[in-house]
NUVO-18887 format. One record per residue: residue in three letters; x, y, z of N, C-alpha, C in turn. Coordinates in nm, 4 decimals. Atoms other than C-alpha are relative to their C-alpha. Layout:
N
("ALA",(X,Y,Z),(X,Y,Z),(X,Y,Z)),
...
END
This chain:
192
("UNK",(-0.0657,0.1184,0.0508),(-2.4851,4.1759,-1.2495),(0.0801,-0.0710,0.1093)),
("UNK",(-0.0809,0.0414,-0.1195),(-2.2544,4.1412,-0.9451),(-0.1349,-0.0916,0.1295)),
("UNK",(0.0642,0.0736,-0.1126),(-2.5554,4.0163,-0.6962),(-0.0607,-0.1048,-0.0682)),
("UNK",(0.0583,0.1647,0.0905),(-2.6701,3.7206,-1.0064),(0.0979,-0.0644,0.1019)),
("UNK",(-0.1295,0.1093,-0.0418),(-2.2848,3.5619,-0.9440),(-0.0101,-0.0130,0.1038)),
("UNK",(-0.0104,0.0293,-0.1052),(-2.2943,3.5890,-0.6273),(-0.0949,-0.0694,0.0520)),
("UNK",(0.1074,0.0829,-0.0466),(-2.6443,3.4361,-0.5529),(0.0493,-0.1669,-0.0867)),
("UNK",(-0.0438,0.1390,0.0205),(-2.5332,3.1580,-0.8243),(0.0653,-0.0502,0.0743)),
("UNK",(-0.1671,0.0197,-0.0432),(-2.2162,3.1268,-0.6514),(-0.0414,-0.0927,0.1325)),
("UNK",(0.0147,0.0499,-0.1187),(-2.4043,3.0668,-0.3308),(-0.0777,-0.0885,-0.0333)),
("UNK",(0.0999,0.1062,0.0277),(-2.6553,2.8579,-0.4717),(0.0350,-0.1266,-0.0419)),
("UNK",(-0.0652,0.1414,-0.0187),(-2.4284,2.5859,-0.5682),(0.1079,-0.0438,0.0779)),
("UNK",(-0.0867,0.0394,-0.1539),(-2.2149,2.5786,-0.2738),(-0.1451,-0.0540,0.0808)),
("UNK",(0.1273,0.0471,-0.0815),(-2.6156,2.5165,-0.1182),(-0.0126,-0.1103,-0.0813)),
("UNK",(0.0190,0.1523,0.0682),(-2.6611,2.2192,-0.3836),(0.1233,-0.0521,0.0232)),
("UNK",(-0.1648,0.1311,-0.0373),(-2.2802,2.0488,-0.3332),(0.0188,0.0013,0.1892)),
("UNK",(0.0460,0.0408,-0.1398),(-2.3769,2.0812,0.0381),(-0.0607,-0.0908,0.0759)),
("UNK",(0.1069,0.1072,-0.0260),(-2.6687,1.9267,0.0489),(-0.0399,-0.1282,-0.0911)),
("UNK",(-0.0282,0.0850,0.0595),(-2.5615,1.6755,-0.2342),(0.1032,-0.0702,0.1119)),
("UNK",(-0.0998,0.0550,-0.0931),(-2.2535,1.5835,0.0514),(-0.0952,-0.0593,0.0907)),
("UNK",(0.1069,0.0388,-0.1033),(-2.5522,1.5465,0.3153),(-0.0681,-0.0780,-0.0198)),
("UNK",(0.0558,0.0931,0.0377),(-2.7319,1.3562,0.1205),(0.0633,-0.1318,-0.0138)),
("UNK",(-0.0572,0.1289,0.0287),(-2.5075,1.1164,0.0191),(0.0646,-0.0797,0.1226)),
("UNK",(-0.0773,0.0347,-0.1069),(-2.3121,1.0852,0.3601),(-0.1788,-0.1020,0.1319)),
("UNK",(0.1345,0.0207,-0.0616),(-2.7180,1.0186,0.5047),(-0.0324,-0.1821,-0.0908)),
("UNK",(0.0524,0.1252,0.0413),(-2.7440,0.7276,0.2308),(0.0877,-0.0954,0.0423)),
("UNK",(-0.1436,0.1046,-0.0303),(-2.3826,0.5879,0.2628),(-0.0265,-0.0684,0.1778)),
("UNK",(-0.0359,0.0231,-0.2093),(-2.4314,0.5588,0.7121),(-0.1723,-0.0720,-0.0241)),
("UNK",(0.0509,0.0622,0.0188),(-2.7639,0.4171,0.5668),(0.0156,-0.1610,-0.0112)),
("UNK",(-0.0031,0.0507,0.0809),(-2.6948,0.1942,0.3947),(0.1087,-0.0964,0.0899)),
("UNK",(-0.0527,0.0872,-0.0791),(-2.4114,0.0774,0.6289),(-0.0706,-0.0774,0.1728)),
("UNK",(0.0786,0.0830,-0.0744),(-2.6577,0.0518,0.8762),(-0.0699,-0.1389,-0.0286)),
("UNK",(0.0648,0.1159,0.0251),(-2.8472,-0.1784,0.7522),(0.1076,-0.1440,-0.0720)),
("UNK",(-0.1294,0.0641,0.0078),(-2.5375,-0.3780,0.6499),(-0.0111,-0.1045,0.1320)),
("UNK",(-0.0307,0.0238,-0.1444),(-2.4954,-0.3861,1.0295),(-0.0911,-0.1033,0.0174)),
("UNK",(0.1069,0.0783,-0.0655),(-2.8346,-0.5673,1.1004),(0.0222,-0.1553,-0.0129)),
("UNK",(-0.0396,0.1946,-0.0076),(-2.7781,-0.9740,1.2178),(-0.1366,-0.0202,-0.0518)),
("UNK",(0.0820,0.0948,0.0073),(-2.9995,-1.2266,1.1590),(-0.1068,0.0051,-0.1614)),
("UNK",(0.1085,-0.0064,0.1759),(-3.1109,-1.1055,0.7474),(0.1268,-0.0630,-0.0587)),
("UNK",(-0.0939,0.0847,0.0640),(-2.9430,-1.3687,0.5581),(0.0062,0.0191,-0.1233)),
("UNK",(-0.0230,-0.0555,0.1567),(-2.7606,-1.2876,0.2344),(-0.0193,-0.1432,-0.0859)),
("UNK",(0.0097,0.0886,0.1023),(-2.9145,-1.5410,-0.0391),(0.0881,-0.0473,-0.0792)),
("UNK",(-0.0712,0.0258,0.1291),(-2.6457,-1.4801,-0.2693),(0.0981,-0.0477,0.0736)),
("UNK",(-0.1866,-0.0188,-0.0524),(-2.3093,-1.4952,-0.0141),(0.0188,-0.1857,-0.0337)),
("UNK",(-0.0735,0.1814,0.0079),(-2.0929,-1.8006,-0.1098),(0.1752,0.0052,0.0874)),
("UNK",(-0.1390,0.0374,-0.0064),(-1.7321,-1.8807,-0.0118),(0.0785,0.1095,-0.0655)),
("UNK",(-0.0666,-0.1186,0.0974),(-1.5829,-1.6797,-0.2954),(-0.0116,0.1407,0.0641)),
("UNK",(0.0784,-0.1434,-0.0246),(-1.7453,-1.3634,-0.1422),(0.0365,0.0599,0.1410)),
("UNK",(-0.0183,-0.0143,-0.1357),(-1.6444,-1.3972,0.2319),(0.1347,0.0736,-0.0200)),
("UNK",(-0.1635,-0.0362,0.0252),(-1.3312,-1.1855,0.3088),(0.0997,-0.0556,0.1015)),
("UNK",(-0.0899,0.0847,-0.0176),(-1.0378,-1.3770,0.3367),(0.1221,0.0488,-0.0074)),
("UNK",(-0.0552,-0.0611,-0.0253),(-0.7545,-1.2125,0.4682),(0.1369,-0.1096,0.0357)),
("UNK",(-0.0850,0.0950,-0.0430),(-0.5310,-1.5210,0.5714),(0.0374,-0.0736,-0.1549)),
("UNK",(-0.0850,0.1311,0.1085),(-0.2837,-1.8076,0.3284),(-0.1054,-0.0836,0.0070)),
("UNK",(0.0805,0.1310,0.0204),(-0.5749,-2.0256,0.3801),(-0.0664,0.0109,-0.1203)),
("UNK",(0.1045,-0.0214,0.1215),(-0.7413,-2.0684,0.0263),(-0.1252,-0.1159,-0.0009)),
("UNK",(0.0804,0.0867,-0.0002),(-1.0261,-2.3028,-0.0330),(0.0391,-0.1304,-0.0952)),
("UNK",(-0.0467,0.0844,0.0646),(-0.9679,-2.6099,-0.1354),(0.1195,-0.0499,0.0483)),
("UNK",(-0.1914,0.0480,-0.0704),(-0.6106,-2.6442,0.0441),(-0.0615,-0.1172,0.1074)),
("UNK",(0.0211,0.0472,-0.1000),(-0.5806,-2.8692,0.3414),(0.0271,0.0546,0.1290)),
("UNK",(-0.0309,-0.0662,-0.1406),(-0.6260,-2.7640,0.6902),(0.1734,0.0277,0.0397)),
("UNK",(-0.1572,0.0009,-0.0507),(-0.2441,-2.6113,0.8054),(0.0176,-0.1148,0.0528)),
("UNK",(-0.0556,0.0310,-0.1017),(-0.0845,-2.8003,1.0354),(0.0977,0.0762,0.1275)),
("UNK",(-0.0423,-0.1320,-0.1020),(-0.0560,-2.6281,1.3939),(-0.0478,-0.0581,0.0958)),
("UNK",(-0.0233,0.0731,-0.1109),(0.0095,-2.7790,1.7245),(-0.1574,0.0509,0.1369)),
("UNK",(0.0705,-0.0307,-0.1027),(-0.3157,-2.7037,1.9562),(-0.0060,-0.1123,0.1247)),
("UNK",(0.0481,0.0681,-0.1061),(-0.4361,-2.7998,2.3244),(-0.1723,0.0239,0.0223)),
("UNK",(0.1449,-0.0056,-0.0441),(-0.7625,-2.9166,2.4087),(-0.0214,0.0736,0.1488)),
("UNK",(0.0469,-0.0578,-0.1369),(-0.9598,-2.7374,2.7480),(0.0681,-0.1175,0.0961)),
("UNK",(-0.0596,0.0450,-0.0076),(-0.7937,-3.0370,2.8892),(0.1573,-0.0186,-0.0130)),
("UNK",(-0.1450,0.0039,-0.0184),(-0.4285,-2.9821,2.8522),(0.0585,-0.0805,-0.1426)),
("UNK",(-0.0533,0.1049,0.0822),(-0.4090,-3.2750,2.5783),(0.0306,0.0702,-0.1335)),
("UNK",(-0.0228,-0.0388,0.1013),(-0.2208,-3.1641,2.2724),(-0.0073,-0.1048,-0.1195)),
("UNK",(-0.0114,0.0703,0.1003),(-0.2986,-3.2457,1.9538),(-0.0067,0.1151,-0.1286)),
("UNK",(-0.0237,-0.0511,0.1442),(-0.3102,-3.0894,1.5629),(-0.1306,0.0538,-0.0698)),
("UNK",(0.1418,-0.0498,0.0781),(-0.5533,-2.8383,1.3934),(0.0080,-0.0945,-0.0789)),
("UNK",(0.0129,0.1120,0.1114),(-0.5760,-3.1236,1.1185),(-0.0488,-0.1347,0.0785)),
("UNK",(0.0701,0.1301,-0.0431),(-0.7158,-3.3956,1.3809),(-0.1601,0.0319,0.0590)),
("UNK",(0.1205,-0.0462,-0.0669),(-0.9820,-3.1503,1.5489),(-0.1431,-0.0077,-0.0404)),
("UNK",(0.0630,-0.0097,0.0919),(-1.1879,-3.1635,1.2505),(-0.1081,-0.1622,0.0138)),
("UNK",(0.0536,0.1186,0.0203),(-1.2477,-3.5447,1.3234),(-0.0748,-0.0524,-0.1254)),
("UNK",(0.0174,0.0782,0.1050),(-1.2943,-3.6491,0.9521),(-0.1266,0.0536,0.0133)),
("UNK",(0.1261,-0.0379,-0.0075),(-1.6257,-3.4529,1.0028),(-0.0220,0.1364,-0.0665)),
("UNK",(0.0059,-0.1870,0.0713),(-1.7629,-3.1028,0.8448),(-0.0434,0.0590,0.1057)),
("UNK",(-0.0493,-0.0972,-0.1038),(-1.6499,-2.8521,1.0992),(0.0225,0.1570,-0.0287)),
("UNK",(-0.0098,-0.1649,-0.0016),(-1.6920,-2.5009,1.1756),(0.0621,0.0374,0.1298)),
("UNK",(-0.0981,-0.0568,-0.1453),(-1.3928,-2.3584,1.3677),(0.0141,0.1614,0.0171)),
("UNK",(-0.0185,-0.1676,-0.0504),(-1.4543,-1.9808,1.5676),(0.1226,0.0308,0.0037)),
("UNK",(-0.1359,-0.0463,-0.0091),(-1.1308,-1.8350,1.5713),(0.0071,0.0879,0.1117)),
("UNK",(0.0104,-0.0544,-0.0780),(-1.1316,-1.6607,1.8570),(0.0965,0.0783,0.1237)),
("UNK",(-0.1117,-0.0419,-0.0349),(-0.9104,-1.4205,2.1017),(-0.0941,0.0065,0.1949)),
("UNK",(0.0411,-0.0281,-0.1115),(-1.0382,-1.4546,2.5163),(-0.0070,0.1409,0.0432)),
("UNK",(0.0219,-0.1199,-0.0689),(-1.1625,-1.1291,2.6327),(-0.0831,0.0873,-0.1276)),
("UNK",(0.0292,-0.0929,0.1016),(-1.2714,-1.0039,2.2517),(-0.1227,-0.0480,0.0193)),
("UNK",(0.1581,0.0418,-0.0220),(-1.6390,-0.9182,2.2960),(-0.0419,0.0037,-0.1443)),
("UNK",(0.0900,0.0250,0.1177),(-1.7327,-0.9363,1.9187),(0.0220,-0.1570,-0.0258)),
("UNK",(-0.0063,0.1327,0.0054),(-1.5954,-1.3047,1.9590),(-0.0933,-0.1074,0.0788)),
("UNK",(0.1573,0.0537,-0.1160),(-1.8623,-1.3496,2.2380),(-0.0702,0.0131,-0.0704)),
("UNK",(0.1672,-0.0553,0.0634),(-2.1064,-1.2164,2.0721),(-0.0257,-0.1113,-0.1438)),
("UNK",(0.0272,0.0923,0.1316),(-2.0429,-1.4052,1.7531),(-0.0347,-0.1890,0.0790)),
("UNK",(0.0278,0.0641,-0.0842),(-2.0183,-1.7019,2.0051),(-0.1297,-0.0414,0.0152)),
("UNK",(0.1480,-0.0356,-0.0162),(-2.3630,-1.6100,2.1378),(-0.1152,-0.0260,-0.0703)),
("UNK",(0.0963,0.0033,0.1066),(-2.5538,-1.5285,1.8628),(-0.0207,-0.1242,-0.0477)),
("UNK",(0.0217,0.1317,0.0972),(-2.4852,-1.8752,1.6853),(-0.1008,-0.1025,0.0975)),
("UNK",(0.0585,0.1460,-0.1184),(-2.6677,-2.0679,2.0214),(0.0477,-0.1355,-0.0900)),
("UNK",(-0.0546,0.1568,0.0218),(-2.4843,-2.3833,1.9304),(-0.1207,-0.0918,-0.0258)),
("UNK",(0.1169,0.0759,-0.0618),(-2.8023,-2.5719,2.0311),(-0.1271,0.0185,-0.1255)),
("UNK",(0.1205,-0.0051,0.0839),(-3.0399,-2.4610,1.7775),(0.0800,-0.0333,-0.1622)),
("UNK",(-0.0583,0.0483,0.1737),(-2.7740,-2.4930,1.4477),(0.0194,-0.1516,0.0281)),
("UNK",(-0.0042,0.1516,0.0325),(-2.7044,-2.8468,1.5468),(-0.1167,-0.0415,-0.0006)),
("UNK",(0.0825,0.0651,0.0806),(-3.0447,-2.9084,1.4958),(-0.0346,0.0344,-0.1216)),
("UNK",(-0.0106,0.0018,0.1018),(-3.0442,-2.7199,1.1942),(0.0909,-0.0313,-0.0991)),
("UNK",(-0.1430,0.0595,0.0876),(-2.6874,-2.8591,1.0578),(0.0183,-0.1337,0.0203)),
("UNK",(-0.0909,0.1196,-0.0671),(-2.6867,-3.2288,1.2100),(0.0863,-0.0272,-0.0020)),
("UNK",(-0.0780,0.0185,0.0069),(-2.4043,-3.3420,1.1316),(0.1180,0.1000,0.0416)),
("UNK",(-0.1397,-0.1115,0.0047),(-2.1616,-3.0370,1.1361),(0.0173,0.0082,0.1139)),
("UNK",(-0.0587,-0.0329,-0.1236),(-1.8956,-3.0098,1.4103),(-0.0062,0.1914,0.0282)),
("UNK",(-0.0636,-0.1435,-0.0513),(-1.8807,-2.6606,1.5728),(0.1135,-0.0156,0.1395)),
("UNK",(-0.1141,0.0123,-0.0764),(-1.5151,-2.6149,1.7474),(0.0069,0.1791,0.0013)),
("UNK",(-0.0465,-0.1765,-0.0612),(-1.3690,-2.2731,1.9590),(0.1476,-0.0312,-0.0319)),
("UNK",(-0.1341,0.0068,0.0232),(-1.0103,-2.2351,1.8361),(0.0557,0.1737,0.0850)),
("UNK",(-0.0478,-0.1172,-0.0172),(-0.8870,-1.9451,2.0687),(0.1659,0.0283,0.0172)),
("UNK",(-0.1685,-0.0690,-0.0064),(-0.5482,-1.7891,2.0210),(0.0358,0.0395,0.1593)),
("UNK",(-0.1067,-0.0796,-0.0945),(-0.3276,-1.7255,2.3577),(0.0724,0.0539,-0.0093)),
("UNK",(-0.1346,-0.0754,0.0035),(-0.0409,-1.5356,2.4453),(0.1012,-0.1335,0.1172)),
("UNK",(-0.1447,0.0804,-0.0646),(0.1074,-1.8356,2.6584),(-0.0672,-0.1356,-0.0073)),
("UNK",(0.0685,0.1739,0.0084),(0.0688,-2.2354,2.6939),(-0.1124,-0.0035,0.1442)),
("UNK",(0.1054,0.0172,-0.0225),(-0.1697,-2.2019,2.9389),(-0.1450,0.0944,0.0562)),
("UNK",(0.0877,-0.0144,0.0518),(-0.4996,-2.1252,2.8478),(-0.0901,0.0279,0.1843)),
("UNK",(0.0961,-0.0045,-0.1125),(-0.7326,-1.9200,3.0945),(-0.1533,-0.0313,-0.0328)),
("UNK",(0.1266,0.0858,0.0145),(-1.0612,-2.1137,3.0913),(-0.1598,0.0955,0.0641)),
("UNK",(0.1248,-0.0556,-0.0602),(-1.2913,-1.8420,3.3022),(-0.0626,0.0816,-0.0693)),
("UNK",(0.0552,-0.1024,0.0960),(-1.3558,-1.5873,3.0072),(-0.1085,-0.1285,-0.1112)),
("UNK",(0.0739,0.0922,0.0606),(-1.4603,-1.8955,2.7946),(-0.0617,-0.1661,0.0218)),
("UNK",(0.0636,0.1332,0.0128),(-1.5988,-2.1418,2.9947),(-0.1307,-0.0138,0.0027)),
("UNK",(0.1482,-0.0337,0.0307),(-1.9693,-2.0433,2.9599),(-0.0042,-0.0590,-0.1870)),
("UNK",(0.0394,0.0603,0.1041),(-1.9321,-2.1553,2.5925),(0.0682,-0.1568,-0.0228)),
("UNK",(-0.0471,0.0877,-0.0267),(-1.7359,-2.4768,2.7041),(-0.0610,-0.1132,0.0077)),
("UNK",(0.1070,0.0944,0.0092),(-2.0584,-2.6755,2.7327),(-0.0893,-0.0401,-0.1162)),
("UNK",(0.0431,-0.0486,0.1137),(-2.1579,-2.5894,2.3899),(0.1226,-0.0521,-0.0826)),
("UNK",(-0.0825,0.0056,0.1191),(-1.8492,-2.5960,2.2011),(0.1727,-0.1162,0.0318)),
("UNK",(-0.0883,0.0524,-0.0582),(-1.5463,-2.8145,2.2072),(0.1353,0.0983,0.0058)),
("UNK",(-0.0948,-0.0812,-0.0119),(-1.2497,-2.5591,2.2975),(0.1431,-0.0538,0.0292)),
("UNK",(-0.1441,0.0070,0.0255),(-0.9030,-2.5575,2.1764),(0.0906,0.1321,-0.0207)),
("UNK",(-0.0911,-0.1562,-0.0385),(-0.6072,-2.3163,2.2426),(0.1286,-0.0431,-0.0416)),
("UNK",(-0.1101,0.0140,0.0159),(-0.3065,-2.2395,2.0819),(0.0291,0.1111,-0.0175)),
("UNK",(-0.1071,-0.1176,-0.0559),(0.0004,-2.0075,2.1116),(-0.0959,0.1280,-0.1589)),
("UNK",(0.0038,-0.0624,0.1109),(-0.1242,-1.6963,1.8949),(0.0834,0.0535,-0.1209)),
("UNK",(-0.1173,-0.0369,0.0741),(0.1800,-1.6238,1.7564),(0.0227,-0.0901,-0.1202)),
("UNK",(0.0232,0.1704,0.0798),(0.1831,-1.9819,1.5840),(-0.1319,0.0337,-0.1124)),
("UNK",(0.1050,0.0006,0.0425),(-0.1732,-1.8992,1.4645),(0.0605,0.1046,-0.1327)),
("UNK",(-0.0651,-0.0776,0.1256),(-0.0057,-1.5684,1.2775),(0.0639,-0.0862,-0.0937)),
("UNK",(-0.0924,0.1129,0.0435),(0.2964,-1.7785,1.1856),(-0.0471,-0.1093,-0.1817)),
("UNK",(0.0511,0.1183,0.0705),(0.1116,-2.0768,1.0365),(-0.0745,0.0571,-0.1035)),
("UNK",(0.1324,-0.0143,0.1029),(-0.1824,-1.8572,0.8386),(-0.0219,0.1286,-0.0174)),
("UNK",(-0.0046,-0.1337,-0.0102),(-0.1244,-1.5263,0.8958),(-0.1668,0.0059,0.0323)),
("UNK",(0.0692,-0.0426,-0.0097),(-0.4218,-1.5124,1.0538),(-0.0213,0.1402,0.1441)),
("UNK",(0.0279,-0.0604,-0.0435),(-0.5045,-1.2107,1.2302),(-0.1127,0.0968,0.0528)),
("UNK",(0.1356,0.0054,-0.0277),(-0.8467,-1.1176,1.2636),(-0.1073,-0.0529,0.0601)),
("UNK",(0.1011,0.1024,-0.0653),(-1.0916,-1.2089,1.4991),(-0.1231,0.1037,0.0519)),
("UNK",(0.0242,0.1545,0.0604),(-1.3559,-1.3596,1.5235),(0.0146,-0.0213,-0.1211)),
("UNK",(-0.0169,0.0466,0.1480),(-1.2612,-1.5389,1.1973),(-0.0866,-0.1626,0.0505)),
("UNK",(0.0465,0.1185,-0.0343),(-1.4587,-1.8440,1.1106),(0.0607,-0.0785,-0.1157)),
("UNK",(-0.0667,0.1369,0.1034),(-1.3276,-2.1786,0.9002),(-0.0856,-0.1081,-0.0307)),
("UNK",(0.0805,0.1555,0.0504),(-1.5101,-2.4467,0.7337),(0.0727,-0.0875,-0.0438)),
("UNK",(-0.0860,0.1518,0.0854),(-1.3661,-2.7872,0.6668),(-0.0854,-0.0804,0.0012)),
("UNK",(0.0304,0.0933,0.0523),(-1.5111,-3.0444,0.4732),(0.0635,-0.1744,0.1268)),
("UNK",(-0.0065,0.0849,-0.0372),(-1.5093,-3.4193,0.5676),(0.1599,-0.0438,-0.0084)),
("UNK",(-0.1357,-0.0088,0.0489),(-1.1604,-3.4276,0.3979),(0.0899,0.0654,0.0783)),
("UNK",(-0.1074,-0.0424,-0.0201),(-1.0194,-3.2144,0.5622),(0.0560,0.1508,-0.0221)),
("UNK",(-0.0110,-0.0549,0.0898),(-1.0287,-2.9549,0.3150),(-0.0622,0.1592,0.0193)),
("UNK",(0.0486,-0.1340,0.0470),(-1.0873,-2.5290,0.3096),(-0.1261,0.0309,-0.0660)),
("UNK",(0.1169,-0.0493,0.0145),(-1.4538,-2.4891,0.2328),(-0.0193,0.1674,-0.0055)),
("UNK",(-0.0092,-0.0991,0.0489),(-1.4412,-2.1385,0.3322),(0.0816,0.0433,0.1323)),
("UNK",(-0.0350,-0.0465,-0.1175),(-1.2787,-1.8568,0.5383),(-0.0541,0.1332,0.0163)),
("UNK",(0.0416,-0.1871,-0.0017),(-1.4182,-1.5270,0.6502),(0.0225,0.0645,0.1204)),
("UNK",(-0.0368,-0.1569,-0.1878),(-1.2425,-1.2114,0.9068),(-0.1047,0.0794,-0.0360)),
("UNK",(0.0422,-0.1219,0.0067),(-1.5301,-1.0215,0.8103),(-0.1711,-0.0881,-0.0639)),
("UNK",(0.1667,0.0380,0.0646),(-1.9482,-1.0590,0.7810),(-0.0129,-0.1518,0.1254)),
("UNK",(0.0399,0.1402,-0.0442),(-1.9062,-1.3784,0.9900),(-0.1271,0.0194,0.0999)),
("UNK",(0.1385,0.0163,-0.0434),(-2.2415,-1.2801,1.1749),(-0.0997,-0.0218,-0.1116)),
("UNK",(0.0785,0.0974,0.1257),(-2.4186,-1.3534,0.8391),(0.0270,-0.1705,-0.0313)),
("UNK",(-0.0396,0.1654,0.0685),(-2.2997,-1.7042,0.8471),(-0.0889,-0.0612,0.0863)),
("UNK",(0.0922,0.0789,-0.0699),(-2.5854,-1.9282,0.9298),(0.0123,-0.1603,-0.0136)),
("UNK",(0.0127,0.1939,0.0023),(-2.7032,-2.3004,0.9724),(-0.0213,-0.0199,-0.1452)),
("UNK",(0.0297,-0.0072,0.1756),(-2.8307,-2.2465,0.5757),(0.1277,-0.0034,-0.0659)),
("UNK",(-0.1432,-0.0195,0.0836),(-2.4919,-2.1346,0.4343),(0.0972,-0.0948,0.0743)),
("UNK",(-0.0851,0.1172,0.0278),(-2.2772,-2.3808,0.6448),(-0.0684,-0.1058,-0.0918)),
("UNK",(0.0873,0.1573,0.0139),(-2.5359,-2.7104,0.5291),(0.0375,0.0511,-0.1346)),
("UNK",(-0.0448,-0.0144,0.1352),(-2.4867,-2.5436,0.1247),(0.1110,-0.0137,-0.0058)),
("UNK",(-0.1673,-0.0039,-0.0178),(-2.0869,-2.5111,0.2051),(0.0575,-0.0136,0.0374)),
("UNK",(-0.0697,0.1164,-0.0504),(-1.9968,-2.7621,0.3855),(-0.0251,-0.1521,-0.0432)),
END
């Protein structure tokens, strides 16, 4: 009777083993494929992106003192130029901000978005802005820099790359610290 229990005993410590193995094999699955760029989620909207900042949709762009690659200061709320704009959020030196950078080739969504502005909004740590980490996307994108601290401050934003959509208005379309390599020329042109 004593060597049954004990074989049960061991026999479901061998099934809640290889139930853990299994599941830990689907879960790192499953986030793999998560991982993979360029498969575009049909369903993702606005609502769905995660939004970690005071910005809600529908609000109006903050107001927050930036400088253009040029020196010239002017106001996240003018950058937008009355146009539907997608602003990178970006931190100089962060390589998933390159990469998100990268991946988008500027060049091929403006022919699939016409209209839509794409702007580089990178956060500093002082007023002036080192230009050699991001001037390879400088020809591509129009780049603006402001104090990061301000950026917290103003929106609590903290996450990067974060991306922003504004409407013609002006207006919070969407925001997402997270997935923004799923965001294509398709989902701005629906949500913007």
């Amino acid at each position: 009777m004593e060597v049954i229990r004990l074989s049960v005993k061991a026999g479901l410590k061998y099934i809640l083993v290889g139930g853990i193995v299994l599941f830990l094999a689907v879960f790192m699955g499953i986030r793999a494929g998560l991982a993979v760029r360029g498969t575009p989620d049909l369903t993702l909207t606005p609502e769905k992106l995660r939004n970690t900042t005071t910005m809600k949709i529908g609000d109006i762009v903050p107001s927050l003192p930036v400088r253009s690659d040029n020196g010239q200061l002017t106001d996240l709320q003018l950058i937008g130029n009355d146009k539907r704009t997608v602003i990178a959020v970006v931190l100089p030196g962060c390589f998933p901000c390159g990469n998100l950078l990268q991946n988008w080739q500027v060049n091929e969504l403006k022919q699939k978005t016409g209209d839509i502005r794409f702007v580089m909004l990178a956060g500093v740590s002082s007023n002036v802005p080192d230009l050699k980490e991001l001037a390879e996307y400088a020809s591509d994108y129009p780049v603006y820099f402001c104090d990061i601290e301000d950026l917290r401050s103003c929106c609590d934003l903290t996450t990067f790359p974060s991306v922003v959509g504004l409407g013609a208005d002006n207006r919070i379309r969407f925001v997402a610290n997270a997935g923004v390599y799923s965001l294509d020329g398709g989902f701005f042109n629906k949500h913007l």
